[in-house]
Biotite code that builds the C-alpha atoms (Angstrom):
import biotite.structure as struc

atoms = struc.array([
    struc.Atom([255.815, 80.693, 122.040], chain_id="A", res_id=1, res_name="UNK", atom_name="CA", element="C"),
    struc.Atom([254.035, 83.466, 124.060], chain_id="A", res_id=2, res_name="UNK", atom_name="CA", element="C"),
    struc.Atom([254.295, 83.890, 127.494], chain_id="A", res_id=3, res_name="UNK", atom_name="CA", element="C"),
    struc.Atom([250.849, 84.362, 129.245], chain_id="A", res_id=4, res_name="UNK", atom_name="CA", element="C"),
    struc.Atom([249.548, 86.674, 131.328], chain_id="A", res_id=5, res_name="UNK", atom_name="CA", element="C"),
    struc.Atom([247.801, 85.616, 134.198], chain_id="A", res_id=6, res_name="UNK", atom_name="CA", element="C"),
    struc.Atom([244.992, 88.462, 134.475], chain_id="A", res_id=7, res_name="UNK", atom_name="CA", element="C"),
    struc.Atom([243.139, 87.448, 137.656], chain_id="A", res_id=8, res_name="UNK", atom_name="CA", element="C"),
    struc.Atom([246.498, 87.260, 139.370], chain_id="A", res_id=9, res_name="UNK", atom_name="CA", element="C"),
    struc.Atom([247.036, 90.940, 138.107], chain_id="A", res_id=10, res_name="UNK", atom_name="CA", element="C"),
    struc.Atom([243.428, 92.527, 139.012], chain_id="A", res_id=11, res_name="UNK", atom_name="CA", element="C"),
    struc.Atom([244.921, 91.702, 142.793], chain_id="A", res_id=12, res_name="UNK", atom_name="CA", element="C"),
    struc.Atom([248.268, 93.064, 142.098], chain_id="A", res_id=13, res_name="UNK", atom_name="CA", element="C"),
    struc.Atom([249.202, 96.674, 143.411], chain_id="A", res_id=14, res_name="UNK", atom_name="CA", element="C"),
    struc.Atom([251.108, 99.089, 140.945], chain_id="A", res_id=15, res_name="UNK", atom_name="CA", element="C"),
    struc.Atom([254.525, 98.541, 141.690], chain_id="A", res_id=16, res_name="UNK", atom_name="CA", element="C"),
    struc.Atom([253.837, 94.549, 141.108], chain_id="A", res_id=17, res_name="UNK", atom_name="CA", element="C"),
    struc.Atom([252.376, 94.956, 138.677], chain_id="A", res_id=18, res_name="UNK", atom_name="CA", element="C"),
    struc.Atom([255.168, 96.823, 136.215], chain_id="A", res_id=19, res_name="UNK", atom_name="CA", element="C"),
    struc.Atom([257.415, 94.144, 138.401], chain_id="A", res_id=20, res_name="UNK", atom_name="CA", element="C"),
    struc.Atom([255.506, 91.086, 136.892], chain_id="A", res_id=21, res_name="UNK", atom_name="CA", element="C"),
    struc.Atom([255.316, 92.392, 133.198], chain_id="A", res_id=22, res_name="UNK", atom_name="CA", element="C"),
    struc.Atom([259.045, 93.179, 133.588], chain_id="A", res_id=23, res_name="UNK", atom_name="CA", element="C"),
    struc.Atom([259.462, 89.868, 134.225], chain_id="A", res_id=24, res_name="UNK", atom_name="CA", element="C"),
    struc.Atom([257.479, 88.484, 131.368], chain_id="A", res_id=25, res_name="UNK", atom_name="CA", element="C"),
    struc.Atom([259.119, 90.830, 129.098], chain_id="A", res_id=26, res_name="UNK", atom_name="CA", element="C"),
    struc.Atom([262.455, 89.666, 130.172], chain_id="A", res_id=27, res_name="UNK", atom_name="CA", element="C"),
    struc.Atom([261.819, 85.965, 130.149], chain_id="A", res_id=28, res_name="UNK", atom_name="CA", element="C"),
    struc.Atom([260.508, 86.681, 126.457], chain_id="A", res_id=29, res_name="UNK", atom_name="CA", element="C"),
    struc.Atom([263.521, 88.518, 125.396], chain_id="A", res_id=30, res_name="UNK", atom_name="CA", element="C"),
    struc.Atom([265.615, 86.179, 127.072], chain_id="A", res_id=31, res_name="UNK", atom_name="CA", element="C"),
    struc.Atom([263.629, 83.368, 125.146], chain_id="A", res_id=32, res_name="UNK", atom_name="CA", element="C"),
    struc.Atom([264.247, 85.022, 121.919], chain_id="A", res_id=33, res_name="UNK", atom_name="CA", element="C"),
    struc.Atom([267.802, 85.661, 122.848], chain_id="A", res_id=34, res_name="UNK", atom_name="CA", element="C"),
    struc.Atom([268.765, 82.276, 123.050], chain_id="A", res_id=35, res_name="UNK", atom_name="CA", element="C"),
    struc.Atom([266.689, 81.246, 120.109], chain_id="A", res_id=36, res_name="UNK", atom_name="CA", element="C"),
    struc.Atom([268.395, 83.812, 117.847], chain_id="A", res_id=37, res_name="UNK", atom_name="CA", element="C"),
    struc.Atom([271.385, 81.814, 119.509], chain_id="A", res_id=38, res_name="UNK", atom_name="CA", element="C"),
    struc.Atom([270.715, 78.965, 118.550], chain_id="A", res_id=39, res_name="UNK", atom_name="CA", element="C"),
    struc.Atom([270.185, 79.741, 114.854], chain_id="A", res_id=40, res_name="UNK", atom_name="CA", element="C"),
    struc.Atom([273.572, 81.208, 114.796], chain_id="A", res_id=41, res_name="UNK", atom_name="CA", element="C"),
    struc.Atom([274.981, 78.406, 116.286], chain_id="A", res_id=42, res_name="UNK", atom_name="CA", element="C"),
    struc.Atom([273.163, 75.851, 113.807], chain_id="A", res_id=43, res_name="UNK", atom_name="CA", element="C"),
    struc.Atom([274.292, 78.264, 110.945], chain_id="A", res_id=44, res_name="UNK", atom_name="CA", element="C"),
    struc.Atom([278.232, 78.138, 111.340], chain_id="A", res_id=45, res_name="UNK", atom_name="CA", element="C"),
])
């Protein structure tokens, strides 16, 4: 379940969208374990 990182899209990428994109990915991630953590719970009760 990993989220990829698209590395030729980032050589062209300035700074600030750079830490913009990988916030991104790191929030779709979370969000993606979020949910699956939410799901367990919801299978558990």
């Amino acid at each position: 379940m990993s989220i990829k990182v698209d590395h030729n899209a980032m050589k062209v990428m300035s700074k600030e969208e750079k830490s913009t994109y990988l916030n991104k990915i790191a929030k779709t991630a979370k969000d993606k374990k979020d949910k699956a953590i939410n799901d367990k719970n919801v299978v558990r009760k």
